[in-house]
N, C-alpha and C positions, 0 to 999 in steps of 0.2 A: 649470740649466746656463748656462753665460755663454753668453753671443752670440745666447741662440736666438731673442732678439726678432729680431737681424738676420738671422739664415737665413733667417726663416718671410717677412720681408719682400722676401728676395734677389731673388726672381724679377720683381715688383712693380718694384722701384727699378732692374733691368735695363732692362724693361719700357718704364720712362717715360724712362730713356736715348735709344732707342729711338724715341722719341717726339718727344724734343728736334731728331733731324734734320730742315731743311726743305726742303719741295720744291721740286726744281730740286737737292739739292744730295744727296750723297754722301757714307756715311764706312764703315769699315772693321771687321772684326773686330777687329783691335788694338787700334785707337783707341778702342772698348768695351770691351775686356777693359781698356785702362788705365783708362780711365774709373772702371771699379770697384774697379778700385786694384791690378792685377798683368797685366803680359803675358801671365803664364802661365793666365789664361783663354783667351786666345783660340779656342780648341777649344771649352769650354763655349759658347763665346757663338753658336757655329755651330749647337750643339745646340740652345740656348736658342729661336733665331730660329726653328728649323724644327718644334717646337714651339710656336710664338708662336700663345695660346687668341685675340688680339685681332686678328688678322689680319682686313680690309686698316688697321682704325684705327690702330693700332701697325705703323708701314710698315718690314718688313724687309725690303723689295724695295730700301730705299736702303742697304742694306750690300752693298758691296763686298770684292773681295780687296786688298792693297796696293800691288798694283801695275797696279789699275785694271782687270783682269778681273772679270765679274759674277762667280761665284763659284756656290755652290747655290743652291737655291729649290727650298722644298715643290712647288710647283705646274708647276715647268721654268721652265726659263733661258729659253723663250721670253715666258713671260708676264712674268717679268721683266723683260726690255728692254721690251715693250710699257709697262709698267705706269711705265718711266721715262721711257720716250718720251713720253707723256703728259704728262707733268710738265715736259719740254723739256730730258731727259738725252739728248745723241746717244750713242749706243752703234753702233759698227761693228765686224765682224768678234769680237766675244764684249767687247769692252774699248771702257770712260769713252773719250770724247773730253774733252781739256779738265780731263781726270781735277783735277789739282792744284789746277784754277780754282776748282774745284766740292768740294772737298772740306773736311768738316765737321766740327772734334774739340775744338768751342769746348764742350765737355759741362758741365754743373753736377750735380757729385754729389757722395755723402757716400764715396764711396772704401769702400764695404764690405768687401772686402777688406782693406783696412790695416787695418779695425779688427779682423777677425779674428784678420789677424797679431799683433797686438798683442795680444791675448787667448792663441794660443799664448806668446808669449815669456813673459807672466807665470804660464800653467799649468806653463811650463816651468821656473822657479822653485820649484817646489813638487816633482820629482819628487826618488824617495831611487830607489839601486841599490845599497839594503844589505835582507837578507835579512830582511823586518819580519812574519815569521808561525813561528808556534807547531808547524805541522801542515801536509803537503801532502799528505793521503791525497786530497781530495776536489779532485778538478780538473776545472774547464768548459773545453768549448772555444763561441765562439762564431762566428757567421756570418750572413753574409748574401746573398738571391738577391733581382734586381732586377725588375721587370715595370713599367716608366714607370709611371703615376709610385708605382706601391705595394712597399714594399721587405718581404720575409719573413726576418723573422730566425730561429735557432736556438739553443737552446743546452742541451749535452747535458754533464749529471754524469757521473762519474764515479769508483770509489771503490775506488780501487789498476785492478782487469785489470777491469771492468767497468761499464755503464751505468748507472746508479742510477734519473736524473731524465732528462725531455727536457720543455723548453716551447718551443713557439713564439709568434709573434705576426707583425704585420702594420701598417703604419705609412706612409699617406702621406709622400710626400717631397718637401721645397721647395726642396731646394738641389742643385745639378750636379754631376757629378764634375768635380773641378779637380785636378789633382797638386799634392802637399802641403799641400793642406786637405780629405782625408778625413774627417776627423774629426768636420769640419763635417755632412758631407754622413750619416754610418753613429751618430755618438753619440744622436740622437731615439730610432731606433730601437731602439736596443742600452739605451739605459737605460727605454724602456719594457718592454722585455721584461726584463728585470733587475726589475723592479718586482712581478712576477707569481711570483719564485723561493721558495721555505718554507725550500729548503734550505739549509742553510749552506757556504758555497763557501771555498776554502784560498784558490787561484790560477784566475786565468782564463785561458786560450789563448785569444788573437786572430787573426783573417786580417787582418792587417795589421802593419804595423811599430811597433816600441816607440823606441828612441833612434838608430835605424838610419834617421834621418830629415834632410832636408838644415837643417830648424831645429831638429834636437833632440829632436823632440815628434811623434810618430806616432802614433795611433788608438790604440791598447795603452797608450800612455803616457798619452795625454788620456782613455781610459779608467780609468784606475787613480786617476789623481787626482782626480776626480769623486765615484768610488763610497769611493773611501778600499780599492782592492782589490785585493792584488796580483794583477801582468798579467804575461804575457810576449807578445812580439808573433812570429806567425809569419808570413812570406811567401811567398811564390812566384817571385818577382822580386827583382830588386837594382835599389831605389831609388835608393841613394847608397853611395858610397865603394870602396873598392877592395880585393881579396882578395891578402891576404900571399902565400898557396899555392893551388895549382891542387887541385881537388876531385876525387876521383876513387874508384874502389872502394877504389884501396889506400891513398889519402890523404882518410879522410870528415869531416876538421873545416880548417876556414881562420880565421882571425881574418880580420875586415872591418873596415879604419882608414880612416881620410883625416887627411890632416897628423900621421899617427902617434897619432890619437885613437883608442882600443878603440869602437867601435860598436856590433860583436854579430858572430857568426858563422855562417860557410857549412857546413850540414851535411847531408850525404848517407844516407841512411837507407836498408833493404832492397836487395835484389839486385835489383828490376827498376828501383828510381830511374834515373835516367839525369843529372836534375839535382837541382842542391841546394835547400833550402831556407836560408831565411834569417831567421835567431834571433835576439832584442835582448832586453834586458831592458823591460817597461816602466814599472812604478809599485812599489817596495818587494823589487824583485828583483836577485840579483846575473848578471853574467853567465856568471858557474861555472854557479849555479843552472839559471838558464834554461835551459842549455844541456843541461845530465841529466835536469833532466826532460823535455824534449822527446823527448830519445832515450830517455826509458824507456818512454815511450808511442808513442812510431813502430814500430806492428808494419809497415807500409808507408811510402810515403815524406812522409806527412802523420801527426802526433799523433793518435789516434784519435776524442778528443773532439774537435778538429778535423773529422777529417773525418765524423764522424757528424751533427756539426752540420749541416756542409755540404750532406750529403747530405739532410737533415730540410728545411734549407731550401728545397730544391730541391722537394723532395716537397711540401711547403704553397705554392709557387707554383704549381707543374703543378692541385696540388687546385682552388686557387681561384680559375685563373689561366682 
C-alpha cells in the first residue's frame, strides 16, 4: 500500500511536533494540524494530545486554542494552568496573557499530510468508472467498528438474496480520523482482512464514499485501486456536493454534482428510511451500475451485505472488546 510507512509513523512525527514547543512558550491546535500539512487536522490533533502515551515528556499542556484560551487537558484545565505556570506562562481568567509574545509555530516537519495528499491525486489517476467485470452475482459489503486503538473490520458475501461467507479480523491502528483522509486511516485494516478471503468476490460495498469525495478519491475508490476490485462506495452522510432534487418517499433518487460534475447519488430505500443514503461509484464501476445494485440489495435503508457487515463488526468488538 503506498503511504503506509507514513501512517504507521504519523502519530511519532506528530508526537515530536509536540515536542518541538519550548517552555515558556505556547502553540495551538492549528498551528499543528498545519504543521503536518492541513488545517483540516485540527480536530485530530485535539484527539491526538489527549491521547498522548508520553505525557508529561511530550508537553501538551503547551497547546492552546487560537485565541489564547487553554482549551482541553486529560488531566483538567486546572492542572494545566499550573503546569504552565510553572514554566512562567501567566494565564488569568482561563486565557494566555501575552498570548501573541509567547506563541510558537516555528515547527520543522516533513508535512505528512501533503504527502498523503499527494498519494491520493496520483491513486486518483488510476481510477476507471466504466463497468470492468464479467459477473456481479457475488457482492461483499464491508465495515468497520472502532475500540482506540483497535479497529474490527467485517466482511459479509453474498450471492444474489443470501450470505455465503462472513470473515472478520482486527488491526491496530496508527492513524486519526481526519476528513478526507479515511482512507488512510480504514485501508491497513480492510486489506488485511481482504487477505484472509478464498472466496471470489464480483463487487465490493464500502462504508464510505467512492468519487463522492471533495479530491475525487474516497475509501471505495482508494479501495478498488489497491486490490484491482471493483467498489462502490456507500455512505451515510453527504460529504461533498450538492443534490439536483429533494429526496423523498415519492422522489427516492437525486443526482449529487458540484460545478455540474455527476458525483454519485442520493438514494432512499424502504419505507421506514427517513434519509438517504449516498452512492458513487468507486474503482471499475459505473454510476448507473452502482446505483442498481445498491438498490437491489436495500431490503432496508442500508445494502444488506452492508449492513450485515456492520453488524459482525460490531459483534467482534463487543466479543473482544
Amino acid at each position: 500500500m503506498k503511504g503506509l510507512q507514513i501512517i504507521e509513523d504519523f502519530r511519532d512525527e506528530f508526537y515530536s511536533l509536540v515536542s518541538q514547543i519550548p517552555e515558556g512558550k505556547v502553540s495551538t491546535y492549528g498551528a499543528l494540524a498545519e504543521a503536518l500539512g492541513d488545517k483540516i487536522a485540527a480536530r485530530a490533533v485535539g484527539k491526538m494530545l489527549n491521547q498522548n502515551p508520553y505525557a508529561p515528556v511530550v508537553p501538551c499542556h503547551r497547546v492552546v486554542r487560537s485565541d489564547g484560551s487553554l482549551g482541553g487537558f486529560a488531566t483538567g484545565k486546572d492542572k494545566k494552568k499550573s503546569m504552565l505556570e510553572k514554566e512562567g506562562v501567566t494565564v488569568k481568567n482561563g486565557n494566555v496573557m501575552d498570548f501573541k509574545d509567547i506563541l510558537f509555530s516555528d515547527f520543522k516537519s516533513d508535512s505528512p499530510l501533503k504527502k498523503l495528499r499527494q498519494i491520493q491525486f496520483e491513486v486518483k489517476e488510476e481510477i476507471s468508472l466504466q463497468d470492468s467485470f464479467n459477473n456481479s452475482e457475488r457482492i461483499a459489503g464491508v465495515d468497520i467498528s472502532y475500540s482506540y486503538p483497535t479497529a474490527y473490520s467485517a466482511l459479509s458475501i453474498w450471492d444474489e438474496e443470501e450470505q455465503i461467507c462472513l470473515y472478520t479480523e482486527k488491526y491496530e491502528v496508527e492513524f486519526p480520523y481526519i476528513p478526507t483522509y479515511l482512507a488512510f486511516r480504514e485501508l491497513p485494516p480492510l486489506l488485511k482482512l481482504l487477505k484472509k478471503v478464498e472466496t471470489e468476490i464480483d463487487i465490493i460495498m464500502v462504508d464510505g464514499n467512492g468519487v463522492l469525495h471533495p479530491e475525487g478519491i474516497g475509501l471505495a475508490s482508494h479501495l478498488g485501486v489497491e486490490t484491482n476490485i471493483p467498489t462502490i462506495g456507500v455512505a451515510k452522510s453527504k460529504l461533498y456536493g450538492t443534490l439536483t432534487e429533494k429526496v423523498d418517499q415519492n422522489n427516492r433518487i437525486s443526482e449529487v454534482r458540484e460545478n455540474e460534475k455527476l458525483l454519485g447519488h442520493a438514494v432512499l430505500e424502504g419505507d421506514r428510511a427517513k434519509n438517504p443514503i449516498y452512492v458513487s461509484p468507486g474503482h471499475h464501476v459505473s454510476h448507473h451500475k452502482a446505483v442498481e445494485l445498491v438498490r437491489k440489495y436495500c431490503k432496508y435503508k442500508v445494502p444488506e451485505p452492508l449492513r450485515k457487515a456492520h453488524i459482525e463488526a460490531k459483534k467482534r468488538r463487543k466479543k473482544d472488546g
